[in-house]
C-alpha positions as CSV (number, residue, x, y, z in Angstrom):
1,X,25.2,-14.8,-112.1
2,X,28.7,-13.6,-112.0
3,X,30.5,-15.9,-109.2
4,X,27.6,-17.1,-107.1
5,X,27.6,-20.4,-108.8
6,X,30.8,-23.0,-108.3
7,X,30.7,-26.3,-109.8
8,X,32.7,-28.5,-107.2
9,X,32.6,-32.4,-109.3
10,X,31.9,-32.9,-112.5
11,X,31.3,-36.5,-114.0
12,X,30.3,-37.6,-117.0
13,X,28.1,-40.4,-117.2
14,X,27.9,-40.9,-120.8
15,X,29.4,-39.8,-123.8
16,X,26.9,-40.2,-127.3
17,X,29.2,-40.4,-130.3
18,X,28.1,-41.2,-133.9
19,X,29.1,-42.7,-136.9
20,X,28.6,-39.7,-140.3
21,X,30.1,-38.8,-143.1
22,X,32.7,-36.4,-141.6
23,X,33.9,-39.4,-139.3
24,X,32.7,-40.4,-135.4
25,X,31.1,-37.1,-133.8
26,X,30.3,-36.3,-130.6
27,X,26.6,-35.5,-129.6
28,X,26.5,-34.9,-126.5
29,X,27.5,-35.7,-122.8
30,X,25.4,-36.6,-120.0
31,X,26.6,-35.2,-116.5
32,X,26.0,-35.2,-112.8
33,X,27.0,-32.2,-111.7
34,X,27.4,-31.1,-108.0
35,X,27.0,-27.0,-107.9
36,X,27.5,-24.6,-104.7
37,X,25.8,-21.7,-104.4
38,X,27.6,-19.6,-102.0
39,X,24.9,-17.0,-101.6
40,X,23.4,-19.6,-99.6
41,X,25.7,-22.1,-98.7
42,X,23.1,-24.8,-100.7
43,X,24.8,-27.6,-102.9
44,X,22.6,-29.1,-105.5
45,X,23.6,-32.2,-107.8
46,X,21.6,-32.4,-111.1
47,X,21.7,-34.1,-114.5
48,X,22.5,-32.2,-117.3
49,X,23.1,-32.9,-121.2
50,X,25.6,-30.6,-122.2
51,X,25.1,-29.8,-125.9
52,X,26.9,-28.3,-128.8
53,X,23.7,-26.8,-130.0
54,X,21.9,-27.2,-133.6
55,X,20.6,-25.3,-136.2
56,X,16.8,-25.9,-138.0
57,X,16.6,-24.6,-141.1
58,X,13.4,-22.8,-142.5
59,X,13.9,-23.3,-146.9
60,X,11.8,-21.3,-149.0
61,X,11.5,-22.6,-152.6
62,X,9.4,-19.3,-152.6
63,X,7.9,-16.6,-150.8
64,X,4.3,-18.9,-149.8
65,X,6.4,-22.1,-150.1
66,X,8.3,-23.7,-147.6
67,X,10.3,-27.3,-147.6
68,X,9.2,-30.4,-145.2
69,X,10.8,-33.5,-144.6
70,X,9.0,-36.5,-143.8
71,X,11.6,-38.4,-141.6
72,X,11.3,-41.5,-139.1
73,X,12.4,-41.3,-135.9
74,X,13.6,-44.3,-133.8
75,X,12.6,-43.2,-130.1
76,X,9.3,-42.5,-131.7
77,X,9.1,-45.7,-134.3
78,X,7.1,-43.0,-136.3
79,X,7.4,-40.5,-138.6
80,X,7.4,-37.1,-138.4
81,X,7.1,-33.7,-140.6
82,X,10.0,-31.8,-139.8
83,X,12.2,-29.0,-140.7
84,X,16.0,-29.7,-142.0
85,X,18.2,-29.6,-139.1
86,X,21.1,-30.8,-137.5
87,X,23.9,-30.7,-134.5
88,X,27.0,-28.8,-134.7
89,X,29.9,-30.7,-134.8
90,X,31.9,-30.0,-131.4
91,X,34.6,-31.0,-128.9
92,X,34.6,-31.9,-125.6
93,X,36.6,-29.3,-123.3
94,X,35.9,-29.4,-119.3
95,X,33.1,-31.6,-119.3
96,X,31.2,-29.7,-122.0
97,X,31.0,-29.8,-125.9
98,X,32.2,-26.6,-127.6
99,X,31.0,-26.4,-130.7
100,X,34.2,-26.6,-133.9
101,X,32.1,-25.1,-136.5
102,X,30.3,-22.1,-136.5
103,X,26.4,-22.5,-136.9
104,X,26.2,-20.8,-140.4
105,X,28.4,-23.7,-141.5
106,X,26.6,-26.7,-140.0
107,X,23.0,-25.0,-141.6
108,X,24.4,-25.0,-144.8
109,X,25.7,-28.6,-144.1
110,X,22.7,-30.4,-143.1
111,X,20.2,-28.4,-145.2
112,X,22.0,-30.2,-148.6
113,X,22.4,-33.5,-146.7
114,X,19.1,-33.8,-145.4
115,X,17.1,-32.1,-148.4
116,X,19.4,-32.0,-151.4
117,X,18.8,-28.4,-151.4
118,X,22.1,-25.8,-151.6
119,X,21.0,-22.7,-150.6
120,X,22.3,-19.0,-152.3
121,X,21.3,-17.4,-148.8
122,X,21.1,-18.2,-146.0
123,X,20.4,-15.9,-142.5
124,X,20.4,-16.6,-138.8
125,X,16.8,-14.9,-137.6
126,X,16.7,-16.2,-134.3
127,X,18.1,-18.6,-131.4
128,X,16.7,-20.1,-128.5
129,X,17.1,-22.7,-125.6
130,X,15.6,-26.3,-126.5
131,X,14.9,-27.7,-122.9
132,X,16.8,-25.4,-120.1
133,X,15.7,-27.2,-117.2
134,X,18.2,-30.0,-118.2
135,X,20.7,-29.2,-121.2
136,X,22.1,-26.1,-122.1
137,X,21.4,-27.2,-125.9
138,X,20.8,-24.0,-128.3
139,X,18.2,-23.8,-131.2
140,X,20.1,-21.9,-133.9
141,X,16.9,-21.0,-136.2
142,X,17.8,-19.7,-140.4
143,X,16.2,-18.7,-143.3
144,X,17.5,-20.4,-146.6
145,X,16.8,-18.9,-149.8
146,X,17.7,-19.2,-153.5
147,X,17.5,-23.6,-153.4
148,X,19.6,-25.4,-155.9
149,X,18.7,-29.0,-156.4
150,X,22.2,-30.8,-155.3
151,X,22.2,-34.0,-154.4
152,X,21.0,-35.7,-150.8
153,X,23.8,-37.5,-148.5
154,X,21.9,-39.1,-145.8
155,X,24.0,-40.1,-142.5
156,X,24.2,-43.9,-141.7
157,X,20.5,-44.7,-140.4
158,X,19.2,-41.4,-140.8
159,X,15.6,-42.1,-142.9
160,X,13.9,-39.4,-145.1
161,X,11.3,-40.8,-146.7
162,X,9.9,-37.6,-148.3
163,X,10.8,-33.9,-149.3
164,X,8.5,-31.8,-150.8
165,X,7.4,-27.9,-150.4
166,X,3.5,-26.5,-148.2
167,X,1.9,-23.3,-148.8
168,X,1.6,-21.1,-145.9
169,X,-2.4,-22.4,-145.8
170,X,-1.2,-25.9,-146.1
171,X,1.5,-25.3,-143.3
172,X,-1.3,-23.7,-141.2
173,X,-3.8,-26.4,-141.6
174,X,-1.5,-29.1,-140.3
175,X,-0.3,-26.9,-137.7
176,X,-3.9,-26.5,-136.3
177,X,-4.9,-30.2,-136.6
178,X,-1.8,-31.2,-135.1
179,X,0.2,-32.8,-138.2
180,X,3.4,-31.0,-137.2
181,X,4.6,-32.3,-133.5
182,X,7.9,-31.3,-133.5
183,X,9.1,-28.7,-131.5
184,X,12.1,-27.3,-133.2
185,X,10.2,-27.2,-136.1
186,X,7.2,-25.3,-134.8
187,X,10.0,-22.6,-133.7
188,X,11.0,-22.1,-137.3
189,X,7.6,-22.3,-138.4
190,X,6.3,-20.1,-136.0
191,X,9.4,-17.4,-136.8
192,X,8.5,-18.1,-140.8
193,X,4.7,-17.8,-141.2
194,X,4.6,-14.8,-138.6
195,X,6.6,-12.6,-140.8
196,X,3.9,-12.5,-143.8
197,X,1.5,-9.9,-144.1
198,X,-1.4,-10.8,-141.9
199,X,0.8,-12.8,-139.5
200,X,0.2,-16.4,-138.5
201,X,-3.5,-18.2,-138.3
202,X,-3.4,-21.3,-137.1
203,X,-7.8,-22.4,-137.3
């Protein structure tokens, strides 16, 4: 919107930092953030997560065969059947979080940490905004081909209690009775199945 927009005070609230493998990494910041827009004179204050972004990562062990992960989820105290995926490791600049890797990188990254798998190739198909009413955290969505079984390197407390590959039928099924809940993984899903001859049919 070119230079309608000025932020006048930004304050960060809170500041989500991890312990990983790499070291202690930066999340993501919560803000209140007082904006003018001088079109109309109007100052609004809003929260906003400011986000380095992540990647979810869609692994074909073949053409009709695609990788799940069966993984628990503390603000759920459930499980879930999700895609690999992960945030990119960033900075903090200005009261936001600019990402130090490149996307490509942190794919590759958490697909072998999370799965085990090393993908041969791997390609960015898509990207899209998670929640944009309140963070301006990007979905980086990629295909991985050619797995190699590697070796998993789960972070401290993340819990994967299963990895296995779904047919495309299998896949649909669970997507139509609801099985798959997650919304990043739907994307990739979505982005994955639709490509096949015929499309997606979810019953």
């Amino acid at each position: 919107m070119g230079d309608q927009f000025k932020w006048q005070e930004v304050k960060t609230e809170y500041r989500e930092v991890r312990a990983s493998a790499h070291g202690e990494e930066l999340r993501w910041l919560v803000n209140r953030e007082k904006i003018l827009n001088t079109a109309t004179g109007q100052t609004v204050t809003r929260s906003v997560i400011r986000h380095p972004g992540i990647c979810v990562i869609v692994p074909f062990l073949a053409d009709d065969q695609i990788v799940l992960m069966r993984q628990y989820r503390y603000s759920l105290d459930g499980e879930l059947w999700e895609l690999p995926a992960g945030t990119l490791e960033g900075r903090e600049e200005g009261g936001r979080i600019v990402p130090s890797e490149t996307a490509d990188q942190c794919a590759a990254r958490e697909l072998l940490e999370e799965t085990g798998y090393e993908a041969g190739q791997l390609a960015k198909v898509a990207e899209c905004y998670a929640m944009p009413g309140s963070s301006d955290e990007v979905i980086h969505v990629f295909f991985a081909r050619r797995l190699k079984m590697r070796e998993q390197a789960l972070d401290l407390g993340e819990v994967i209690n299963e990895v296995r590959g779904f047919s495309s039928a299998e896949l649909e099924g669970m997507i139509g009775r609801g099985e798959i809940r997650d919304a990043k993984t739907l994307i990739g899903l979505f982005y994955a199945l639709s490509r096949r001859p015929g499309g997606l049919r979810i019953a």
